[in-house]
C-alpha positions as CSV (number, residue, x, y, z in Angstrom):
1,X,-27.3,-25.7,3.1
2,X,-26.6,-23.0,0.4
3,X,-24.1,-20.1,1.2
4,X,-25.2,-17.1,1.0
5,X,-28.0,-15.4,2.8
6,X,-31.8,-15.2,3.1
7,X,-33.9,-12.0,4.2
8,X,-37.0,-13.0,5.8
9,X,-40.2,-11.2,7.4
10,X,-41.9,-13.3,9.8
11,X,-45.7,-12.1,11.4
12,X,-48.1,-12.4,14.2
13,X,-51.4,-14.3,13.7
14,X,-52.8,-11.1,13.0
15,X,-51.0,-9.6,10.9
16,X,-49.9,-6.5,12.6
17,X,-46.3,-6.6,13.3
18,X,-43.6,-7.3,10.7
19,X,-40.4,-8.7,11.7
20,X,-37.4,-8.6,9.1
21,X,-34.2,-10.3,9.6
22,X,-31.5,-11.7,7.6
23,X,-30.0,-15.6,8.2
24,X,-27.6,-17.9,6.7
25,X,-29.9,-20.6,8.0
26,X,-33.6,-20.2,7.0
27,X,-34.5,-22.9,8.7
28,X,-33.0,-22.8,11.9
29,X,-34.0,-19.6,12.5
30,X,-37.5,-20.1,11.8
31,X,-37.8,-22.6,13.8
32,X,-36.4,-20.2,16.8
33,X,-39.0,-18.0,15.6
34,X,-42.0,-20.3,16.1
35,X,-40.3,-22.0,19.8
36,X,-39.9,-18.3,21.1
37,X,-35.9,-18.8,21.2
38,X,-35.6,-15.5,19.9
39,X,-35.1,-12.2,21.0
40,X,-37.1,-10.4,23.3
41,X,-39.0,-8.2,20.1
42,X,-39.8,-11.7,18.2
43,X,-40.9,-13.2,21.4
44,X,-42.6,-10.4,22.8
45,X,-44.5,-10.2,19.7
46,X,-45.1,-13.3,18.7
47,X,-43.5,-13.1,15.2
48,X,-44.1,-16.7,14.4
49,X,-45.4,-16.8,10.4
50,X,-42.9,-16.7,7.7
51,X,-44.8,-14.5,5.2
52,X,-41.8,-13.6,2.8
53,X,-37.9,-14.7,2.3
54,X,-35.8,-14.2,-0.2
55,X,-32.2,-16.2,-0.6
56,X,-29.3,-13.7,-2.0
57,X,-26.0,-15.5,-3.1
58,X,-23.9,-13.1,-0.3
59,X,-24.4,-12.8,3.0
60,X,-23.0,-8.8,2.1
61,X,-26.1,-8.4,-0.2
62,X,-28.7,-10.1,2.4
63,X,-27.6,-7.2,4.8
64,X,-28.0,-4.6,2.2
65,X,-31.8,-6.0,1.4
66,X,-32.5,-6.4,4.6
67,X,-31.9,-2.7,5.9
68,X,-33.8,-1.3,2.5
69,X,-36.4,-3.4,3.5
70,X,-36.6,-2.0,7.1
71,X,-36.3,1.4,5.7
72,X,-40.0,1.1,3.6
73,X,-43.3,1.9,4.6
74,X,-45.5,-0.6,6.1
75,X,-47.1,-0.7,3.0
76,X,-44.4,-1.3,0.7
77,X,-43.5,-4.2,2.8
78,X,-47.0,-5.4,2.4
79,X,-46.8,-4.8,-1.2
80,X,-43.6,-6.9,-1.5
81,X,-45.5,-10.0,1.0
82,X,-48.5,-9.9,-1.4
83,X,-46.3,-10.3,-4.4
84,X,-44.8,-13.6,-3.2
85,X,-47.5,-14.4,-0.8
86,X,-50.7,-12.7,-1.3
87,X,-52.7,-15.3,0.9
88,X,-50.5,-15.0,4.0
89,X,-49.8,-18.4,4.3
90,X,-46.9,-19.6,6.4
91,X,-43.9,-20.3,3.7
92,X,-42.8,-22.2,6.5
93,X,-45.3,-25.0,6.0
94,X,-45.1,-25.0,2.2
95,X,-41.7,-23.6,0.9
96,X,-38.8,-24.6,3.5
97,X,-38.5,-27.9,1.5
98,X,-36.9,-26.1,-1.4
99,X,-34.6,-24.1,0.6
């Protein structure tokens, strides 16, 4: 596992709520994601579609991104999704192999 830190926004199936959270363990915490063992806002919402992630090389930057990202518009986090991900498609499926 790399060190550092990966800032992730996970979806429902419909696209309407965007979770973002930061991790040292993409993976793992995915996988909590999609079980339900998460907190009561992921699980509540059903937040179970990794739409976006991005790995930083410090755990201090991974914070920092993630709090800009929660203070954009919806649409500027959309913007950012459709620039990695402009299908939607679960990175989970397709892109945790190169994590």
């Amino acid at each position: 596992m790399k060190k550092g830190g990966y800032v992730y926004i996970m979806t429902n199936a419909g696209h309407t709520v965007l979770y973002t959270g930061v991790t040292s363990n993409i993976e793992l915490r995915v996988a909590q994601h999609k079980t339900g063992g998460t907190e009561a806002f992921s699980s509540k919402y059903h937040t179970k579609k990794l739409v976006y992630f991005e790995f930083l090389d410090s755990m201090h930057d991974a914070i920092a991104l993630e709090k800009s990202i929660k203070g954009k518009t919806r649409s500027k986090k959309i913007a950012m999704i459709f620039e990695m991900n402009p299908r939607w498609h679960d990175l989970a499926d397709t892109c945790m192999d190169n994590v």
